[in-house]
C-alpha positions in Angstrom: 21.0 -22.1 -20.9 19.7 -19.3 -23.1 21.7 -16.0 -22.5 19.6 -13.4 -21.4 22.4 -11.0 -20.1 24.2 -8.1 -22.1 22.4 -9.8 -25.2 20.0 -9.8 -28.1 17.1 -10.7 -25.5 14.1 -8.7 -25.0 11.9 -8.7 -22.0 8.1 -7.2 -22.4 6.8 -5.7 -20.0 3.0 -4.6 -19.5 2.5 -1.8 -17.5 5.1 1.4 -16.7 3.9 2.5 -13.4 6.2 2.3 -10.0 6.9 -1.2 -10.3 7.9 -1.3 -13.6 10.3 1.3 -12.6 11.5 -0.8 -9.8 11.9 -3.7 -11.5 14.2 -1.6 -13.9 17.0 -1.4 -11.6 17.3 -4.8 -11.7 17.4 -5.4 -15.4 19.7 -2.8 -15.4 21.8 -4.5 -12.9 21.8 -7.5 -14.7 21.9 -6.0 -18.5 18.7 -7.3 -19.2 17.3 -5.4 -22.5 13.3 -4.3 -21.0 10.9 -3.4 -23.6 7.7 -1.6 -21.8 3.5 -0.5 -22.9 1.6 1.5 -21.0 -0.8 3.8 -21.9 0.7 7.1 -20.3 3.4 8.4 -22.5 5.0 9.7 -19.1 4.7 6.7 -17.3 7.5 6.3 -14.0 9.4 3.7 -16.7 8.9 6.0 -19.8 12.2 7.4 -19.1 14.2 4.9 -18.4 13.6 1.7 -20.3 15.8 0.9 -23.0 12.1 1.0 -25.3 9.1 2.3 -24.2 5.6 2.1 -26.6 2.7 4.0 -25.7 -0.4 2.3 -25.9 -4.0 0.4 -24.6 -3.1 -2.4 -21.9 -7.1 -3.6 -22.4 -6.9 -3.3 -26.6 -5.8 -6.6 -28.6 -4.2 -5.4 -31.5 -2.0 -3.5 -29.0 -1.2 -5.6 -26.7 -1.0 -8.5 -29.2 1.3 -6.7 -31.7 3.6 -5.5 -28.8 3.9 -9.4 -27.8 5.7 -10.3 -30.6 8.2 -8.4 -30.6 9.6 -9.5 -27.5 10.9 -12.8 -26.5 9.6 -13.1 -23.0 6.8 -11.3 -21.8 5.8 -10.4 -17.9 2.8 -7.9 -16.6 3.5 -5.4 -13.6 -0.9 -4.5 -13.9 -3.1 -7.2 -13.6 -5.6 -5.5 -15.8 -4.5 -6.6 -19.8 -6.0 -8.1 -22.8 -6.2 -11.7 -21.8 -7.4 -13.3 -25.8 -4.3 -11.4 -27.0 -2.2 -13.1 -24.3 -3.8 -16.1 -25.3 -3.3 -16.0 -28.8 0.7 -14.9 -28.4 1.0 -18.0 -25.9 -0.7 -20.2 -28.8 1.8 -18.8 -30.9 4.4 -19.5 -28.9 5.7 -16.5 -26.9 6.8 -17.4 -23.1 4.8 -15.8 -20.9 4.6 -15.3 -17.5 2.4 -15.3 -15.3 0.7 -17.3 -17.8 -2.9 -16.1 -19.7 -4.2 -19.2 -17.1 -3.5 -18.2 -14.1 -4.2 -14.5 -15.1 -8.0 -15.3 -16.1 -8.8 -16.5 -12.5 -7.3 -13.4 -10.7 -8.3 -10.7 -12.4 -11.5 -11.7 -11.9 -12.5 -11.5 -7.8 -15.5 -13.7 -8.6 -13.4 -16.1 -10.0 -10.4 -15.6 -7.7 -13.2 -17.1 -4.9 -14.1 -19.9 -6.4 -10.6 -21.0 -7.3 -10.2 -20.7 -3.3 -13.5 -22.8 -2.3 -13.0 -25.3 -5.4 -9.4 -25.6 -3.8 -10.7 -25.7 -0.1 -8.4 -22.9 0.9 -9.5 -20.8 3.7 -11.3 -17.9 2.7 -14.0 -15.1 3.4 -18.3 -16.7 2.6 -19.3 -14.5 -0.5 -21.9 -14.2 -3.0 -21.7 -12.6 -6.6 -23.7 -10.6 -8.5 -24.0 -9.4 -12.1 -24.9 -5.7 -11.3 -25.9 -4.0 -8.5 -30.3 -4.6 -9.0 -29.2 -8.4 -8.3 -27.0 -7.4 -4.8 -30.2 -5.0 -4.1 -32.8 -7.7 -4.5 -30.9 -9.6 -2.7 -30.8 -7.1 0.2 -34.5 -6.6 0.1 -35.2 -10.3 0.1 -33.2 -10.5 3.3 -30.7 -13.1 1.9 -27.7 -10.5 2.7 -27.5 -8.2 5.6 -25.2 -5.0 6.8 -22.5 -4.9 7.1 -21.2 -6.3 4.4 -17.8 -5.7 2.3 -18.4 -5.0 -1.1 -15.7 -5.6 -4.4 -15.7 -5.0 -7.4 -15.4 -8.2 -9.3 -13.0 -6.3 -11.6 -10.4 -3.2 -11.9 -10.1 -2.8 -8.3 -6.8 -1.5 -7.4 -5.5 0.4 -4.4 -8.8 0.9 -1.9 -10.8 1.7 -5.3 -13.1 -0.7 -6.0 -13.8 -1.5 -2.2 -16.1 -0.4 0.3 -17.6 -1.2 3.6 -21.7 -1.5 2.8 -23.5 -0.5 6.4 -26.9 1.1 5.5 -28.8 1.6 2.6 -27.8 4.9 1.7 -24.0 2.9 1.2 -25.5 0.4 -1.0 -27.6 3.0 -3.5 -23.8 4.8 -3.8 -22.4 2.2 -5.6 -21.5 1.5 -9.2 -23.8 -0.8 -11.2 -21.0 -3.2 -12.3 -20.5 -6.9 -11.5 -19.3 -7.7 -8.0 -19.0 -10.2 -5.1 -20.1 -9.5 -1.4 -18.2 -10.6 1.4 -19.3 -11.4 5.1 -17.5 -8.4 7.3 -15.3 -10.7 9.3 -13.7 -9.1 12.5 -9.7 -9.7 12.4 -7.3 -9.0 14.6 -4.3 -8.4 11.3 -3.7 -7.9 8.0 -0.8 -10.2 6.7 0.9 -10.5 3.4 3.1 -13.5 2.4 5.2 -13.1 -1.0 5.9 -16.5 -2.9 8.4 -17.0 -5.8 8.0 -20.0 -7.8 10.2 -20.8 -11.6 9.1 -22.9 -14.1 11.6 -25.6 -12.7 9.4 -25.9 -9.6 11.7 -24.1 -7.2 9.5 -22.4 -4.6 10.5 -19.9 -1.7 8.3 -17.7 0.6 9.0 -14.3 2.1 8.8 -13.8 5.9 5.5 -12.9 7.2 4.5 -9.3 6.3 2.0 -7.3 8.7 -0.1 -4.6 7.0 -1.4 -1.2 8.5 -4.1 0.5 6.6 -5.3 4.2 6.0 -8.8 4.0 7.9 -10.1 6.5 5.0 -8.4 5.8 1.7 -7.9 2.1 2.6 -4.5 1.9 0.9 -1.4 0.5 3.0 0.5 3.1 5.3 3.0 1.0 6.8 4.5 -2.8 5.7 6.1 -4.3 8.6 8.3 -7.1 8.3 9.0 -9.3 10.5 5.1 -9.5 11.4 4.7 -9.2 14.6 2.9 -12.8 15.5 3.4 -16.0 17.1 5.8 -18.3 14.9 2.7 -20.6 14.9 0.6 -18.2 13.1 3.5 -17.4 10.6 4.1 -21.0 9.7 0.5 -21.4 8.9 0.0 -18.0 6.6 3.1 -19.4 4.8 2.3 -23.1 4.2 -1.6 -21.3 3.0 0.2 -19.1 0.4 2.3 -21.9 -0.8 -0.5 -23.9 -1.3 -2.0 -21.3 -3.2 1.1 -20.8 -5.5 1.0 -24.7 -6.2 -2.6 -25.3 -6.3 -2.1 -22.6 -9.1 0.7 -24.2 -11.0 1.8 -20.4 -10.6 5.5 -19.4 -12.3 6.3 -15.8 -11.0 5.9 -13.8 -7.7 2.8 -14.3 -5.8 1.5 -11.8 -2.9 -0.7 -13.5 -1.1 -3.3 -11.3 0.9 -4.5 -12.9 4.4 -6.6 -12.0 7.3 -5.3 -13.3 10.5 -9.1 -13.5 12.6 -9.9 -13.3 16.4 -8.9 -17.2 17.0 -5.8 -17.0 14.9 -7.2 -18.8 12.1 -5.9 -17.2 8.1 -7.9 -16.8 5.5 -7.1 -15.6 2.2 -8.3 -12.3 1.1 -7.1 -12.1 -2.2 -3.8 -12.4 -4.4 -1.6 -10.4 -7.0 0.5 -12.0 -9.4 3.3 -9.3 -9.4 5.6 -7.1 -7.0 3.5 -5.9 -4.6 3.2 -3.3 -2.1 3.3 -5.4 0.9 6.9 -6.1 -0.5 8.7 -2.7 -0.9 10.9 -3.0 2.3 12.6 -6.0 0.5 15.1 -3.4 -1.4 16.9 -2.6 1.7 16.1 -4.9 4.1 16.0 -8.4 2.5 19.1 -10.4 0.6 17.1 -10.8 -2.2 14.4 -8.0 -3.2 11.0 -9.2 -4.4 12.0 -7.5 -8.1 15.0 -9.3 -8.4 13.2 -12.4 -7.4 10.7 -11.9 -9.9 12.8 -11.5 -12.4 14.8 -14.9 -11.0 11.4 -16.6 -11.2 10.1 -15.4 -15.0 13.7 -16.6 -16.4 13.9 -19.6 -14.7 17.0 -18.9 -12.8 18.1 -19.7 -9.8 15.7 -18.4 -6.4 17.4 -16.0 -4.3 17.9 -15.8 -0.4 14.2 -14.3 0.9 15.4 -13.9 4.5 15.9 -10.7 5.9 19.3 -8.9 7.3 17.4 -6.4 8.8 13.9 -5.4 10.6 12.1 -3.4 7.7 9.1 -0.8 7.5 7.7 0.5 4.6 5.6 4.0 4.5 3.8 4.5 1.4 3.8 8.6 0.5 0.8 9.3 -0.7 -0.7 12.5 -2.1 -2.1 14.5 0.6 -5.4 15.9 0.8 -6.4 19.2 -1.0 -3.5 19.2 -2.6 -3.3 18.6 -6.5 -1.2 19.3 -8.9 3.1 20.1 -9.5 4.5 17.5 -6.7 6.4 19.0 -3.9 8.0 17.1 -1.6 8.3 19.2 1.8 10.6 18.1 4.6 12.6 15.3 2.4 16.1 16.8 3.7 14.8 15.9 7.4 14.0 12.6 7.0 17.1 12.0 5.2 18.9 13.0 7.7 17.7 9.9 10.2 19.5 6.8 10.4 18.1 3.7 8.5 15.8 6.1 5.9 15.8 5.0 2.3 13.2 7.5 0.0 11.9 5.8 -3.4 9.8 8.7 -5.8 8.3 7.2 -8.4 8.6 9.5 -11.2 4.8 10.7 -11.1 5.0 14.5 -11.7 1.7 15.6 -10.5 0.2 14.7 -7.2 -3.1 14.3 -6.1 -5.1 13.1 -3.1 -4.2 9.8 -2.1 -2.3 8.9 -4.9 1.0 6.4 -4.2 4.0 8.9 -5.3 6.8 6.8 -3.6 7.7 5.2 -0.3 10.2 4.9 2.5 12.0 2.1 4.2 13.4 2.6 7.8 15.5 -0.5 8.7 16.4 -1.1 12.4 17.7 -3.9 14.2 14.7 -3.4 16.3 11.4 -3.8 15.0 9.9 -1.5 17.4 12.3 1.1 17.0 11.6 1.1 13.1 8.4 1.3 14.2 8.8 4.4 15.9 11.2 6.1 13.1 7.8 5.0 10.3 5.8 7.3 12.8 8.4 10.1 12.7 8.7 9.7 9.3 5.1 9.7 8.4 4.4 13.0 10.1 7.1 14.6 9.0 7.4 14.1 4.7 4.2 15.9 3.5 3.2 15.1 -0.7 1.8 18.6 -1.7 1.9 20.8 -4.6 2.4 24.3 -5.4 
């Protein structure tokens, strides 16, 4: 077995943003040696990987030349140079999740027919080149409001998504290629996290349920367990793992479902990384979703995914009107309740909306956790000076 601990090994990673970070403190905790590029020279991992370059994600000779100087590489940003991914995999450079699997999610249009050409459950859509095509369409009364529209690429975070009900909606969007989706009415928003090595070792995470910010459409509170009949739960799981094998996928999966009016799931749409939906998993799980990933990338051994403990996760975001020098006002009172674990993410400057760091509350009781991720929410404020 080749030594990757306290040794001459070098993971790359692409991207330095908050999961990057995260994923830190477990290469830390295992002496892993974490080479990182991201474009932002003060990036949340700038300071603390062992090497850091600054640098294009989307440029080839950047991302290419960084590849081979590392010995495994992983992404924490879907959004990279795929050809130069390509050409380091052709040249022999480990990678995961692979340049394959990559191609066919970070592109939405793509991402859909993968689900349809694998008859997994999944939203009707149409796609379009640019936005004249989705207009036509419109006008020829083969589409109708409402309808949800993505971007077919760089969507991350609410951006990239919007809810198209009159025409006024459609004329503000960007002219870029995209797909369409029929609005479907849902009664939750579920997340299951997969972790699959390149032995074939597969496990799931419990059932995540998902609150969202009715404005910025970005997640407010994770809860795990979800709170839905076992019978639902086994089905979202046995969904995402065939999504995971249908992909021949090596890494973490988070696998974003809809759980509609008559209890069926459909998919929404994946992301081969960490993912929000799995933040609680530091305090409240046996085996975090970073550590897993890591587990899964290096072939090791797959950890426990069950949880010790009830966990909710509140996202702090930037709140609005305020830009600027991050303050974070009231972060002595919600230390002082029981079960409260803050995460800031290194980001300096906030701005409206923008994910600066997150807190878990873990309970026994669900509902009591619950309660606390209220308390919590309207108490820490993200402002500036």
């Amino acid at each position: 077995m080749k030594n990757y601990f306290s040794s001459d090994f070098t993971l790359g990673v692409l991207g330095g943003g908050q999961l990057g970070r995260m994923l830190l403190a477990e290469t830390q905790k295992f002496d892993i040696f974490t080479s990182i590029l991201d474009a932002n020279e003060n990036a949340p991992c700038s300071q603390i990987c062992n090497h850091f370059v600054q640098g294009d994600l989307l440029d080839f000779e950047t991302v290419y030349h960084f590849g081979k100087k590392v010995d495994l590489l992983t992404i924490e940003i879907e959004n990279v140079n795929l050809d130069a991914l390509d050409q380091l995999e052709r040249e022999g450079l480990t990678i995961f999740p692979t340049p394959k699997t990559l191609r066919i999610i970070q592109s939405k249009a793509r991402q859909k027919n993968f689900y349809i050409d694998h008859q997994i459950p999944t939203a009707p859509f149409s796609h379009y080149a640019y936005l004249e095509e989705l207009k036509h369409s419109y006008e020829n009364q083969i589409i109708d409001f409402p309808f949800v529209w993505k971007a077919a690429r760089f969507g991350y975070d609410g951006m990239g998504v919007k809810i198209v009900r009159s025409i006024a909606d459609l004329e503000n969007l960007p002219n870029v290629e995209c797909i369409t989706e029929k609005l479907i009415p849902f009664k939750n928003e579920l997340a299951v996290i997969v972790a699959r090595n390149s032995d074939g070792e597969i496990k799931t995470y419990p059932v995540v349920e998902m609150e969202f910010h009715p404005e910025a459409n970005q997640v407010e509170y994770v809860i795990c367990p979800a709170r839905i009949d076992e019978a639902v739960a086994k089905k979202a799981q046995e969904i995402a793992l065939k999504v995971v094998q249908d992909l021949d996928f090596v890494g973490l999966l988070a696998v974003e479902m809809f759980q509609t009016k008559d209890d069926a799931i459909i998919v929404n749409e994946v992301a081969p990384r960490p993912h929000n939906s799995g933040h609680y998993s530091i305090e409240a799980s046996y085996t975090n979703q970073f550590e897993q990933h890591i587990r899964s990338i290096l072939n090791l051994p797959l950890g426990n995914t069950a949880s010790k403990v009830a966990g909710i996760m509140v996202n702090l975001v930037g709140e609005e009107g305020f830009s600027g020098d991050v303050i974070y006002e009231n972060f002595n009172d919600i230390l002082k309740i029981d079960g409260v674990t803050p995460h800031i993410y290194g980001k300096k400057e906030t701005r409206p909306f923008r994910k600066m760091g997150h807190v878990t509350i873990v309970n026994d009781d669900i509902n009591k956790a619950r309660a606390i991720a209220q308390k919590v929410k309207e108490t820490i404020r993200v402002i500036s000076k």
